[in-house]
N, C-alpha and C positions, 0 to 999 in steps of 0.2 A: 607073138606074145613074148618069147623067151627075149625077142631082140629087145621088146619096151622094156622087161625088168632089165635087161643088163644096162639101156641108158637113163633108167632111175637110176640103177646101183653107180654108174660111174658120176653122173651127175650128184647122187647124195656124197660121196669117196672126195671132189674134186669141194664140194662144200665146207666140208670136215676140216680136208687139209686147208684151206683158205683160212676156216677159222682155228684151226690152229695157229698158223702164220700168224695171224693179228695179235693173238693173244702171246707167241714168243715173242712179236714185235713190240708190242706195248709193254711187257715186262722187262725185257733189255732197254726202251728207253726210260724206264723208269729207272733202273739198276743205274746208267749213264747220269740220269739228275741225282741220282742220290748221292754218286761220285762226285758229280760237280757242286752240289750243295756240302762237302765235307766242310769242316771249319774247326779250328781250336784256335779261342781268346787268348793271344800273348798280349806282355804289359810288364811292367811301363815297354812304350819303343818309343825314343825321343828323335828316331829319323823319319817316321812317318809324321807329315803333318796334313792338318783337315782343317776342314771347318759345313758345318751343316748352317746352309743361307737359307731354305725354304723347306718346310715339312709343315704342311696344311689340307686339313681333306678341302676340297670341293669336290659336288656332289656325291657322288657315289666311290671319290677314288681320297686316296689318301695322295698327295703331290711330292714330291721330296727333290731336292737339288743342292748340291753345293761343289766342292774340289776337295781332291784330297793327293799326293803325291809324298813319295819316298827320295828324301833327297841322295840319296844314294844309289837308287835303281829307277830310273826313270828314262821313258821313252815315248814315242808318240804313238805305241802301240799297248801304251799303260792301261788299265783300265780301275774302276774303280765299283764293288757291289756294297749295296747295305741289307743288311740284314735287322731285321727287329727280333730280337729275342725276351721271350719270356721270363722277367727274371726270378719267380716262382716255380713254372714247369721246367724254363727250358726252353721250352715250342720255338721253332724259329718259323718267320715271315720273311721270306724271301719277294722283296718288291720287283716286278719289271725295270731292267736298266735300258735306257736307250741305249742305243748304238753309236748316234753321234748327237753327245749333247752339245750344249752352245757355248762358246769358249767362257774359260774361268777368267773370272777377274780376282786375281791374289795382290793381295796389301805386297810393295812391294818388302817390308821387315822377311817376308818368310822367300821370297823367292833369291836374292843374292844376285838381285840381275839379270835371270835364268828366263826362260821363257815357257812359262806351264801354262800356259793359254787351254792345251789339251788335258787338263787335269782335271776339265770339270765331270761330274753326275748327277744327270735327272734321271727317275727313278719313278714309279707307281703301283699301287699296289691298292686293291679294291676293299674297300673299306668294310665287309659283312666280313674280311679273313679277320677282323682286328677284334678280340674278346673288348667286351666294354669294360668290365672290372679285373680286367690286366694292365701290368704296368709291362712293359719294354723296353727293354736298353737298344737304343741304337747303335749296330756292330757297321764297322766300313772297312770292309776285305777288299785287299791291295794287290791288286796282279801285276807282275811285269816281268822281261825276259833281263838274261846277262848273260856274259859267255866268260867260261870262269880260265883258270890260268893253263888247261889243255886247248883251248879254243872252243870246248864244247856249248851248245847254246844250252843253258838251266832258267826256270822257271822260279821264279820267285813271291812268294804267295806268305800273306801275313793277316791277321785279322784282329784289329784292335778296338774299343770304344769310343765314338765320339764325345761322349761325356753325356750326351742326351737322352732325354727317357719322354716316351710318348704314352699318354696316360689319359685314356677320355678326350680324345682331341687335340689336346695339346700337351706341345712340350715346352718339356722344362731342363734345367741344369742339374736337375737332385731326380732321387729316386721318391714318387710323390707319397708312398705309404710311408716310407720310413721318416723322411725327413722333418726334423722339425725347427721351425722355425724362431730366429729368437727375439724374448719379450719386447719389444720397443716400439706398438705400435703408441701411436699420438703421439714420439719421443720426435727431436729436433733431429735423431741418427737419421727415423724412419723415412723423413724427408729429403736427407741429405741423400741416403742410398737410394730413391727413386728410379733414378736413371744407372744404379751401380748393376755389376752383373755379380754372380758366385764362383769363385774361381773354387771352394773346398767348404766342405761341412763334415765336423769330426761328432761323430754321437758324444762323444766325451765330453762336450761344451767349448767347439771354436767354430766359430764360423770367420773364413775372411773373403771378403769382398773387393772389388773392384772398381776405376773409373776411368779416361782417358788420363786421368791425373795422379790417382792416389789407391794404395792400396788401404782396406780396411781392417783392424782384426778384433773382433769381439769374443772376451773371453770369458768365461763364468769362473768366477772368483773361487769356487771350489778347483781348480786346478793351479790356483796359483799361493800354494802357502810362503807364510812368511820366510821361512829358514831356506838356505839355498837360493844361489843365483839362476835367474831364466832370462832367457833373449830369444827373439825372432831373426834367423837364421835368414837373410834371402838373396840367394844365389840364382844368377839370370844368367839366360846363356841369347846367342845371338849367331845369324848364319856365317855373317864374314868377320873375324877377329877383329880385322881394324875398327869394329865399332864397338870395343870394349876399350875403357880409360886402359893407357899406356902401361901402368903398373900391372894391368889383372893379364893382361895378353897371353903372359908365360904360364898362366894358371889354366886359362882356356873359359873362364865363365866371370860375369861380375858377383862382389860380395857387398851389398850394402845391410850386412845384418845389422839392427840394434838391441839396445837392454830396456827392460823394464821401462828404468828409471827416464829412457827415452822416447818422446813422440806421443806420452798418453794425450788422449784428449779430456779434459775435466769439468765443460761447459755442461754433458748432456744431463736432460735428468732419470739417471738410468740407476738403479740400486741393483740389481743382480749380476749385473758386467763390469765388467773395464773394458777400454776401448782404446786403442790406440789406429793411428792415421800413418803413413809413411809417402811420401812421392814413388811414384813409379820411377825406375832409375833409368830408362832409357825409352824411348818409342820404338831404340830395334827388336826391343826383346820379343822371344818367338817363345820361352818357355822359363817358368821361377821356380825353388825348390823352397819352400818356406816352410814354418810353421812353428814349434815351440818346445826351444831346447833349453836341458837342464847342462848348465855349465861344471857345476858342481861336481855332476855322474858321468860328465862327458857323454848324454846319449840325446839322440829325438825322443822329449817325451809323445809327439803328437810331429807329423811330418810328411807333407807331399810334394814331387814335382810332377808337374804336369803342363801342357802346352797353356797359354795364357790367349783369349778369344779375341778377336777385333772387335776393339767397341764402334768404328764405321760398318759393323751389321746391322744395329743398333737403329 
């Protein structure tokens, strides 16, 4: 009798510690994901460049794919995560990354020649983790190694916006609560921007848009009073020097800013805007700084740069 209670007691003893073991196990690997989930949104960073080609649920998963690479830290052991965050709570959504996804096809403007074939990410993530009446910025954290001027190997880790926000299924350019959109439907603009993309939208009243052709800028006439000079600022920059006009080279970006008094367009039938139209100044451009300076004050009154999207996603 005494022998059965001792191999209860060693039998319930070996159970205990068992489930002990799972449970320090389970909580150090959680402690571990909680480590590797760390993140802080830096911005602007004009060395990482991206682009989000696919984010669509089918059935039950939410799909994601695209490239993304640091031209400055880059190797074939790069990798790339996205993250959906909440831009309300916070909450972040960490999507499943393949391990090896299928090679990236990059416009050659952004690669300089370079070969980032392995730059690409496909990504999933099951569509009941996604709130319906949340919006989400999509974040895309940049891992990659370097070995700095002791030879030592450093870890290189950055996490920025792709500019997209997934909201009820689909995404968009804008953040879809805030955003509002400007007055021109039935106008000859609304047709022309069909096919345009949003490169910027300023609550203040600008929106400018894009095409493979033409930059767009619509402005509400409350920002543009009479007294005082204003112009549109826009400065492009490009991977290899040689493909900026001969004169900018020394400067490191192109300038094709204009004024006012240039490029309006006056056909539309629009009464709350003015519009003005400009060419795009190059097809190498990888990134533009524009927006709507007062000369006068010498300041940005409204100003962003930001990477510029390929319209062959499109």
């Amino acid at each position: 009798m005494k022998q059965k209670n001792w191999i209860r007691w060693y039998g319930t003893h070996i159970a205990v510690c068992m489930g002990i073991l799972a449970i320090a196990f389970g909580i150090n690997q959680k402690i571990n994901i909680n480590r590797s989930h760390r993140y802080a949104v830096i911005g602007p960073e004009y060395t990482i460049l991206r682009d989000l080609t696919k984010a669509e649920r089918e059935g039950e998963l939410f799909l994601f794919s695209g490239w993304g690479f640091d031209i400055n830290y880059y190797n074939e052991d790069s990798r790339c995560e996205l993250i959906l965050q909440d831009t309300e709570t916070g909450e972040a959504l960490w999507p499943k990354m393949e391990k090896k996804p299928d090679e990236a096809l990059v416009a050659d403007r952004y690669t300089n020649g370079g070969d980032y074939s392995d730059a690409g990410f496909t990504g999933k993530l099951r569509a009941g983790k996604v709130k319906e009446d949340s919006v989400y910025e999509i974040l895309l954290r940049y891992t990659s190694e370097y070995v700095d001027e002791d030879g030592e190997k450093r870890q290189y880790i950055k996490t920025v916006t792709t500019g997209d926000f997934l909201y009820q299924g689909k995404v968009t350019e804008y953040n879809p609560k805030t955003f509002q959109a400007p007055e021109i439907d039935g106008s000859g603009l609304e047709k022309e921007l069909e096919a345009a993309r949003l490169f910027h939208y300023f609550p203040e009243g600008l929106w400018i848009y894009y095409t493979a052709r033409d930059l767009y800028y619509i402005v509400d006439k409350v920002l543009l009073p009479e007294d005082g000079e204003r112009s549109f600022p826009l400065l492009w920059s490009v991977r290899n020097i040689e493909d900026l006009p001969e004169n900018r080279r020394e400067y490191g970006f192109g300038n094709n800013g204009f004024y006012l008094y240039e490029n309006e367009v006056l056909d539309y039938d629009i009464t709350n805007y003015r519009i003005w139209r400009t060419q795009i100044p190059s097809e190498k451009i990888i990134d533009i700084h524009t927006g709507l300076y007062s000369s006068a004050e010498s300041r940005w009154i409204l100003g962003i740069r930001k990477q510029i999207g390929d319209m062959a996603d499109e």
